[in-house]
C-alpha positions as a printed Julia matrix, in Angstrom:
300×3 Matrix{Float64}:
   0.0    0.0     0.0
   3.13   2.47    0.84
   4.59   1.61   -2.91
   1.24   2.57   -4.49
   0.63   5.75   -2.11
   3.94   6.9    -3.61
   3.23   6.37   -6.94
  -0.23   8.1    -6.25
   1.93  10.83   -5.06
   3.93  10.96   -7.88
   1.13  11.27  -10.85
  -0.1   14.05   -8.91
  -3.81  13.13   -8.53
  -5.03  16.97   -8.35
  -3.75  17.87  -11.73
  -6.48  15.18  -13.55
  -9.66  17.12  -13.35
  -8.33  20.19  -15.06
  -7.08  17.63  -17.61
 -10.65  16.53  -18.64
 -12.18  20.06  -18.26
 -12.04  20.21  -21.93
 -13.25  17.23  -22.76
 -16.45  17.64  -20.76
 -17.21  20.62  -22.23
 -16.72  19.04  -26.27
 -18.5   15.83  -24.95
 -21.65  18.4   -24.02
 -21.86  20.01  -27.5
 -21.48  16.71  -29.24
 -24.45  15.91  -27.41
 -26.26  18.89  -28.09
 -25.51  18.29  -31.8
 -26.33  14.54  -31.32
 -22.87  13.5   -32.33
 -21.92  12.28  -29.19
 -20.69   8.58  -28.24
 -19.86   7.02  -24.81
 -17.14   5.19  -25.91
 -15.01   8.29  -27.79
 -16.1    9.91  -24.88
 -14.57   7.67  -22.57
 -10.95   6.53  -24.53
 -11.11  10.95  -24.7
 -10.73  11.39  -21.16
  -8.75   8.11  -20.13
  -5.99   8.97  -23.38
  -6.03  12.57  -21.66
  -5.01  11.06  -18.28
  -2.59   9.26  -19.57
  -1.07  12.32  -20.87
  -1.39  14.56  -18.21
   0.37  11.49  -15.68
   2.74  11.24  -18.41
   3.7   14.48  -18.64
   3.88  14.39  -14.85
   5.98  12.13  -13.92
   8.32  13.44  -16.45
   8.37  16.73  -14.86
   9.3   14.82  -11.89
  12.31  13.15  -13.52
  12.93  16.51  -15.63
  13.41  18.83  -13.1
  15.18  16.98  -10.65
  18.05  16.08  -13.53
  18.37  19.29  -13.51
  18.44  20.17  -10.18
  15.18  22.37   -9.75
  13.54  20.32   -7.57
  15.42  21.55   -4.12
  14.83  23.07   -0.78
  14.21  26.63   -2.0
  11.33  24.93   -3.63
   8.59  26.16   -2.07
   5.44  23.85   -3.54
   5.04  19.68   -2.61
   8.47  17.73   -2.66
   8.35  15.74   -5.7
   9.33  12.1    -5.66
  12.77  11.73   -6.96
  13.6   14.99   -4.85
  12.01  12.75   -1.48
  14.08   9.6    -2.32
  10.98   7.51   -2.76
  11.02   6.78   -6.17
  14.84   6.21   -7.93
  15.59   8.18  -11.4
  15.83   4.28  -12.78
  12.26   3.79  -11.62
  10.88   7.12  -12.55
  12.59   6.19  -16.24
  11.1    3.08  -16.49
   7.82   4.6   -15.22
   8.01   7.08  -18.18
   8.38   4.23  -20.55
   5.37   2.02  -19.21
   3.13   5.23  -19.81
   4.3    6.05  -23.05
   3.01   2.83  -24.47
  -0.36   2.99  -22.33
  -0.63   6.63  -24.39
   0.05   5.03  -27.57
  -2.52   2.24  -26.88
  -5.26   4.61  -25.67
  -4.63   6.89  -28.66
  -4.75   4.35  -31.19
  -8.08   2.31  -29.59
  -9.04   6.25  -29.41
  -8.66   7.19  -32.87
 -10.27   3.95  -34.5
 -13.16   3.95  -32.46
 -13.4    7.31  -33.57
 -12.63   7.08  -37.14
 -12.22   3.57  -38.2
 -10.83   3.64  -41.95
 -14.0    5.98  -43.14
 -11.57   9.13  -42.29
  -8.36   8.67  -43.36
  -6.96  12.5   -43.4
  -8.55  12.85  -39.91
  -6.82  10.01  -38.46
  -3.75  10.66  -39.96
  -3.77  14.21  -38.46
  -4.65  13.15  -34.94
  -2.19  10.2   -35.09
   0.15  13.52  -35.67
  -1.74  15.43  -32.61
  -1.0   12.39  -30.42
   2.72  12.11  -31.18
   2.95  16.32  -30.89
   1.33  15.83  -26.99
   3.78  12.53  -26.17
   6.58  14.75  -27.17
   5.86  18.33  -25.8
   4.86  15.65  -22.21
   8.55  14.78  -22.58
   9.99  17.27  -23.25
   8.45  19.98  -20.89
  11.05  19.73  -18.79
  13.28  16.7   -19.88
  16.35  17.01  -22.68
  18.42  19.89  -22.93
  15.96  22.07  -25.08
  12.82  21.77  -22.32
  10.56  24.22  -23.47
   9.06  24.42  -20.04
  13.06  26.51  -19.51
  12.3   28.4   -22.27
   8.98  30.28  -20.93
   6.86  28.44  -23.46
   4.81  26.01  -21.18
   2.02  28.42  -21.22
   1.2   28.15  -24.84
   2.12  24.51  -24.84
  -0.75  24.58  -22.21
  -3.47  26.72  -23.93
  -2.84  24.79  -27.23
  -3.61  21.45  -25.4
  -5.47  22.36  -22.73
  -8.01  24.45  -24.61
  -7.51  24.38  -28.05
  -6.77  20.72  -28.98
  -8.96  19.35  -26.03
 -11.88  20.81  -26.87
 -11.72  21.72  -30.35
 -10.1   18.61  -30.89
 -11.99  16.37  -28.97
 -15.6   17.45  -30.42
 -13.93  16.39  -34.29
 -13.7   12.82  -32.84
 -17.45  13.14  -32.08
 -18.98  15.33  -35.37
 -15.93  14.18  -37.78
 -15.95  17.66  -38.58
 -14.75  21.03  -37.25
 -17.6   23.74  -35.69
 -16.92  27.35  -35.14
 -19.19  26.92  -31.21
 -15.83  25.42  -29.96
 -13.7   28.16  -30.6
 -14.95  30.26  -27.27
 -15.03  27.73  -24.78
 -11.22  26.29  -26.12
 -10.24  29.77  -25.73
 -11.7   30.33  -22.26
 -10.53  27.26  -21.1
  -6.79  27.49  -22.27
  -6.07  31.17  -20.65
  -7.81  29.31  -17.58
  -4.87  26.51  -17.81
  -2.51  28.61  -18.31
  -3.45  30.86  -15.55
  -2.99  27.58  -13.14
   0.53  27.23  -14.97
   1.54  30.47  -13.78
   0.12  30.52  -10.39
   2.67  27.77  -10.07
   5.44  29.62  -11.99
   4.64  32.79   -9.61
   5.5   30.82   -6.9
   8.36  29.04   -7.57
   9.56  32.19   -9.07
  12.94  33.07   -6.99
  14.0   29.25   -7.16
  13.28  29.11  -10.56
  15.29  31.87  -11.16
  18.07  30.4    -9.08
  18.06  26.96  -11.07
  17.45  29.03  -14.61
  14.34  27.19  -15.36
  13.03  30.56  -17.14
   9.35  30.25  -16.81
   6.84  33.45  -18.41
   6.93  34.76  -14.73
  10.7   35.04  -14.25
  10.76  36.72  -17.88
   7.99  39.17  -16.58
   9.01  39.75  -12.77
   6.53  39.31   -9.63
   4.61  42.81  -11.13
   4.19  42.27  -14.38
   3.58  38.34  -13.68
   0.38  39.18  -11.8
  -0.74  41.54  -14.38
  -0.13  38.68  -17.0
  -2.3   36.73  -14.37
  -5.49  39.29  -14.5
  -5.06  39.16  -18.14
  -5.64  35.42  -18.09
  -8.4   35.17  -16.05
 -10.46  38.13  -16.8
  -9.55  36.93  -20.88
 -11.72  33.52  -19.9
 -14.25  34.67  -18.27
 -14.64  37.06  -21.55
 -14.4   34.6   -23.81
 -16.84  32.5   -21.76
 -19.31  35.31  -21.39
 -19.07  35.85  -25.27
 -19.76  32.42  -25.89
 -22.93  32.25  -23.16
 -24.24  35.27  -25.26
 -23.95  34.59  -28.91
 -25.0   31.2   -28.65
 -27.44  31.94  -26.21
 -30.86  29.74  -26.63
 -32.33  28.98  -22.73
 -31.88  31.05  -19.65
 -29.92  27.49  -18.51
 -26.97  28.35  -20.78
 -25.78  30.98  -18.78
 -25.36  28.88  -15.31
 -21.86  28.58  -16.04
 -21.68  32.68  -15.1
 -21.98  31.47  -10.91
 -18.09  29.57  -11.89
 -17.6   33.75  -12.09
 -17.89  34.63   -8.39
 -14.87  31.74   -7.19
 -12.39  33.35  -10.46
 -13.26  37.08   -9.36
 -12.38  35.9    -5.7
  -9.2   34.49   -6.91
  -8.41  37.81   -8.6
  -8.81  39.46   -5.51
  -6.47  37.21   -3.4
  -3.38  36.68   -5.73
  -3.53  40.45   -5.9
  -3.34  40.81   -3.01
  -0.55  38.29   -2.27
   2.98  39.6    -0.78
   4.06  36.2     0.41
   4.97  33.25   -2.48
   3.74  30.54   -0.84
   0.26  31.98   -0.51
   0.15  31.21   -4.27
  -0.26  27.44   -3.5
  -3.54  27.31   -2.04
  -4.87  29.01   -5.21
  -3.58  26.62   -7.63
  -6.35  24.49   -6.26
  -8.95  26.97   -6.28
  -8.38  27.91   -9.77
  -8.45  24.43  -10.75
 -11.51  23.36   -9.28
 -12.92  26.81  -10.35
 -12.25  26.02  -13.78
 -13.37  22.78  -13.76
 -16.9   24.03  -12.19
 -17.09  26.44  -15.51
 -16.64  23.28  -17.69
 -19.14  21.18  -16.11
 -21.65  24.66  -15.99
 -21.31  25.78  -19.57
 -21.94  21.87  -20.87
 -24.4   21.07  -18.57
 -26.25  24.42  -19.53
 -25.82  24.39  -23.19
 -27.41  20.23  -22.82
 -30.13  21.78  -20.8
């Protein structure tokens, strides 16, 4: 029971619900279209996991080859930096998920296309190898893009764009323009949680020259970057509520707008880094709740 409480520990359980926020919400419209199937549905979310564990437990092994993961760090010691798990293990870990991914994906992408759709598979065989990769190389290899400052468009592009955009093509087989809001609103909500965490780890990021957006931006400017993100989603959302507006139960989604605006107020209102943490979760869950709102409304 220790071994597997480790490993629990290690795939970082409160990172999987933002994961799927986007597939909830392409999962709704496909069923508001009557496109949508259980099973696509299903491989969706459990090829997403596998991803986001993936990309997880490389971080783990990523930043502690490079020596990020140390005391200055001020968020939950990671597994390699506790002693728990070896490099070799974490390694071999890596390699086990990698071909879970692959399996998902494929089992995924037939169910979802079988040989009817050629092009489309093709292209989201190519989607699937782009998220294995960027995973990876987040923060593993010597040209980590999560040391370059470019995890938060890594994150938008699969957090928003590609999980929700690209999830409702496995359902309709085709692309619709009512995706394009929600993607959006979702990704600068994804990122946002990226750079809580980047905020901070900001001084010991800076130490170890893992150069995140909010080291290139300072603690000011990262904040402000921060507002942008936030207030940018729950435009984007509102936008979307509006124009597409057909029931007064479309716009539930606008109560997930009283936690975000809270949010604001505290991480504005932050002088000490480690109060950061505690809003990683908030914004999580917060964004989750606007997934589950907006495709529950737009169903109802």
């Amino acid at each position: 029971m220790k071994n597997i409480s480790i490993w629990l520990s290690a795939i970082r359980l409160r990172t999987l619900p933002l994961s799927i926020a986007g597939i909830i919400v392409a999962g709704s419209l496909a069923e508001y279209n009557g496109v949508f199937d259980w099973l696509i549905f299903i491989l969706a979310i459990a090829a997403t996991i596998s991803y986001q564990v993936l990309s997880n437990l490389a971080n783990d092994y990523g930043d502690s080859e490079k020596g990020t993961d140390n005391d200055d760090r001020i968020g939950p010691e990671r597994a390699i930096q506790s002693g728990a798990i070896s490099p070799d293990q974490m390694f071999h870990a890596i390699r086990i998920n990698i071909l879970i991914s692959i399996g998902l994906t494929v089992s995924l992408i037939y169910s979802a296309f079988g040989y009817k759709h050629l092009l489309l598979a093709l292209l989201f065989f190519g989607i699937a190898a782009f998220a294995v990769r960027s995973a990876i190389k987040y923060t593993m290899g010597s040209e980590a893009f999560g040391y370059r400052g470019l995890g938060d468009i890594y994150v938008f592009l699969f957090f928003g764009i590609i999980s929700v955009v690209g999830c409702y093509v496995l359902f309709a087989k085709e692309f619709d323009h009512v995706t394009i809001l929600p993607a959006i609103a979702l990704g600068l909500l994804s990122a946002g949680v990226l750079n809580l965490n980047n905020m901070r780890d900001i001084e010991s990021d800076l130490k170890s020259n893992k150069i995140t957006t909010a080291v290139k931006l300072g603690k000011v400017k990262a904040k402000r970057y921060h507002n942008f993100l936030v207030l940018g989603a729950i435009i984007a959302s509102f936008l979307f509520g509006i124009l597409y507006y057909v029931s007064p139960f479309n716009l539930i989604f606008f109560l997930a707008y009283i936690p975000l605006i809270l949010h604001l107020k505290r991480v504005n209102a932050i002088t000490v880094l480690t109060d950061f943490d505690p809003e990683l979760k908030k914004l999580a869950l917060s964004t989750v709740l606007l997934a589950l709102l907006l495709g529950i409304g737009h169903i109802l």
